[in-house]
C-alpha positions in Angstrom: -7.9 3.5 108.7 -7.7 6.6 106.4 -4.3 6.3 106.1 -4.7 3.3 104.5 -7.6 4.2 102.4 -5.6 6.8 100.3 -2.7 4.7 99.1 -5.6 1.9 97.7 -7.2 5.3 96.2 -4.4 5.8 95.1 -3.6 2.2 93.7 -7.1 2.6 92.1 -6.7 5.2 90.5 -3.5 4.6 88.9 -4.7 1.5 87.8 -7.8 3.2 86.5 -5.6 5.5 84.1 -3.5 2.2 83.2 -6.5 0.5 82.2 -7.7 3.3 79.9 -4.6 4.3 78.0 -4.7 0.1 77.4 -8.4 0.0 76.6 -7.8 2.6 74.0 -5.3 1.1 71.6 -6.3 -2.5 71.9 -9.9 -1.5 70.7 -8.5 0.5 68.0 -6.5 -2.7 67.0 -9.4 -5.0 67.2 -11.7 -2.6 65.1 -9.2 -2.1 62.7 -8.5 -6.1 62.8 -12.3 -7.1 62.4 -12.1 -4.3 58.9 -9.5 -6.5 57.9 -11.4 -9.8 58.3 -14.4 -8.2 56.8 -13.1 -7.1 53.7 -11.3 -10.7 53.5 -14.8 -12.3 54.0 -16.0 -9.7 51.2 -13.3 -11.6 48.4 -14.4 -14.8 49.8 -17.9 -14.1 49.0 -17.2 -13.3 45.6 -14.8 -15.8 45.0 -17.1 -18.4 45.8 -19.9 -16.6 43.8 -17.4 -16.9 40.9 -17.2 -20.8 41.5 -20.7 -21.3 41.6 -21.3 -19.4 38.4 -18.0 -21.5 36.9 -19.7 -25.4 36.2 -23.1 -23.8 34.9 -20.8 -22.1 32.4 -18.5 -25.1 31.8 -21.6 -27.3 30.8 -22.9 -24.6 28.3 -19.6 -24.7 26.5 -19.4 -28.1 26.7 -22.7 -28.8 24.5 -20.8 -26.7 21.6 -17.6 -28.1 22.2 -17.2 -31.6 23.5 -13.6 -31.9 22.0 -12.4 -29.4 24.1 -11.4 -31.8 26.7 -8.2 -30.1 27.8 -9.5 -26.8 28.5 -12.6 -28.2 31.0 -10.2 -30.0 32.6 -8.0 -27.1 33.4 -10.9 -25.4 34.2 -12.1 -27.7 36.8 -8.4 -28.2 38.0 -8.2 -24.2 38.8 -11.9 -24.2 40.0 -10.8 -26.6 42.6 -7.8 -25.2 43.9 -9.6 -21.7 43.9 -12.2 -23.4 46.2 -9.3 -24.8 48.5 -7.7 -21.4 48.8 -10.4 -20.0 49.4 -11.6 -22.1 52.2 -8.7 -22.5 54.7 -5.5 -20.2 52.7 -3.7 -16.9 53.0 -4.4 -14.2 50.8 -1.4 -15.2 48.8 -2.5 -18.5 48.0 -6.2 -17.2 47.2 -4.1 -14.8 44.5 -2.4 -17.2 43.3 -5.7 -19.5 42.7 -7.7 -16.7 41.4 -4.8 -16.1 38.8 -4.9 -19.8 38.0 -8.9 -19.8 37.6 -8.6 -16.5 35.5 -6.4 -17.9 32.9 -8.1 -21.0 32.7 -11.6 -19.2 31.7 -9.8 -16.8 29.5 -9.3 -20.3 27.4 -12.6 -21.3 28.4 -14.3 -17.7 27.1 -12.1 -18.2 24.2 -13.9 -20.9 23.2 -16.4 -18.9 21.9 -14.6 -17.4 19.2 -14.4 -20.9 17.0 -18.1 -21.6 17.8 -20.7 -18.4 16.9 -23.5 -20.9 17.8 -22.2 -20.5 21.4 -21.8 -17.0 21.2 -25.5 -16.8 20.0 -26.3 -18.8 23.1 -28.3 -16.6 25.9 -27.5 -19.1 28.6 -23.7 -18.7 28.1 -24.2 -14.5 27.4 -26.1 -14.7 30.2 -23.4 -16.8 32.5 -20.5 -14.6 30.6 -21.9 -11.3 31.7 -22.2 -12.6 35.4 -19.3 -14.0 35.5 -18.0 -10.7 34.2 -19.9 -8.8 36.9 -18.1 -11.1 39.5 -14.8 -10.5 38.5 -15.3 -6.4 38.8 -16.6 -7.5 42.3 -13.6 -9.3 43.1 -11.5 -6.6 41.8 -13.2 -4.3 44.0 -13.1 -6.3 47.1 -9.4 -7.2 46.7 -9.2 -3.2 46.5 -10.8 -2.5 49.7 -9.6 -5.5 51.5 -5.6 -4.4 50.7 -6.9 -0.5 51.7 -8.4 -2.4 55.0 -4.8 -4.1 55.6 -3.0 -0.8 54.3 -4.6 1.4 57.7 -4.3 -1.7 60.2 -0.4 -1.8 59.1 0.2 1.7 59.5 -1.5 1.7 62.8 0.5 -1.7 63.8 3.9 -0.6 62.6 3.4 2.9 64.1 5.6 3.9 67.0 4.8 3.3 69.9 1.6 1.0 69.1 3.7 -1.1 67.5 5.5 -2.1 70.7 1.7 -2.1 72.2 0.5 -4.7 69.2 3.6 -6.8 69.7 2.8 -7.4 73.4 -0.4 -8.2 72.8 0.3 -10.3 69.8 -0.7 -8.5 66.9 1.3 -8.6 64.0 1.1 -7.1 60.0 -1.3 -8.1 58.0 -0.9 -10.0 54.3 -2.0 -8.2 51.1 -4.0 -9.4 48.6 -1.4 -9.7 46.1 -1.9 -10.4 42.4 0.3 -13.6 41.8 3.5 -12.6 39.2 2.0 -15.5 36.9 -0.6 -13.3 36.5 0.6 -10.4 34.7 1.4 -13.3 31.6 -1.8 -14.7 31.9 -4.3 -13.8 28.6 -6.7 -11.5 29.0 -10.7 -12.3 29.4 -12.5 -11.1 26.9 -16.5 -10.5 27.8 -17.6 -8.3 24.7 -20.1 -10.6 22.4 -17.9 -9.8 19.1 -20.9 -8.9 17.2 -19.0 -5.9 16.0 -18.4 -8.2 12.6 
């Protein structure tokens, strides 16, 4: 009987050492993963905070500028595919969107500049400054989010985790690139212009 009671010691205790030098990587990986996710949830948030503010500032506008047809509608176009990205798409297509919806209220903000009724108007200052606000929140979410993915892929491309992640199925992580459209896209301009 003890002579077979020190091999399963034995056994036990190998697998006991196997189990910990597993146990430590995968919950590094899955700590490091659930950064990721948060700091993805963290652009989310703001992107949707962005949409909400978007039709408040779109009506405003609208009672200055009726004519301005085109622009709303490209507004609305971008607002929607922002929304779609942002449910259910990869960080590239929420770039891409956010790009999209940026340019759009560039020509939305611009607007302004024909109409110094509108830029008078505290509801659309108001909406303009929080919408201004959100887009430094994106900016900074997108920054920590891509830091997030930075450390997981370092720790996921590392040898000899990365033969460790592939087992277990755990692959790179997308940044949170800005789409190449967007380095043509016009600028947003938030100051109130009273400088004249």
């Amino acid at each position: 009987m003890k002579k077979l009671l020190i091999p399963i010691i034995a056994i036990i205790a190998v697998l006991a050492i196997l189990g910990s030098m597993v146990m430590g990587p995968y919950n590094k990986l899955v700590s490091l993963e659930q950064d990721v996710n948060n700091a993805e949830s963290n652009i989310d948030t703001n992107l949707q905070r962005r949409l909400d503010l978007i039709p408040n500032l779109v009506e405003t506008v609208k009672g200055y500028a009726k004519h301005e047809s085109d622009v709303f509608k490209n507004v609305a176009d971008a607002r929607s595919k922002l929304a779609g990205a942002t449910e259910n798409g990869s960080p590239a297509e929420k770039a891409e969107a956010n790009a999209e919806m940026t340019s759009a209220l560039g020509r939305l903000i611009a607007i302004s500049e024909a109409y110094p009724e509108l830029k008078a108007d505290t509801q659309f200052t108001g909406l303009r400054d929080e919408l201004a606000g959100t887009e430094n929140r994106i900016a900074i979410a997108r920054r920590d989010y891509n830091d997030k993915v930075s450390e997981y892929n370092k720790v996921v491309k590392s040898f000899p985790m990365n033969l460790f992640a592939g087992i277990i199925g755990k692959h790179e992580k997308e940044y949170f690139k800005a789409d190449s459209a967007a380095k043509d896209a016009p600028s947003v301009d938030f100051n109130t212009g009273d400088d004249k």
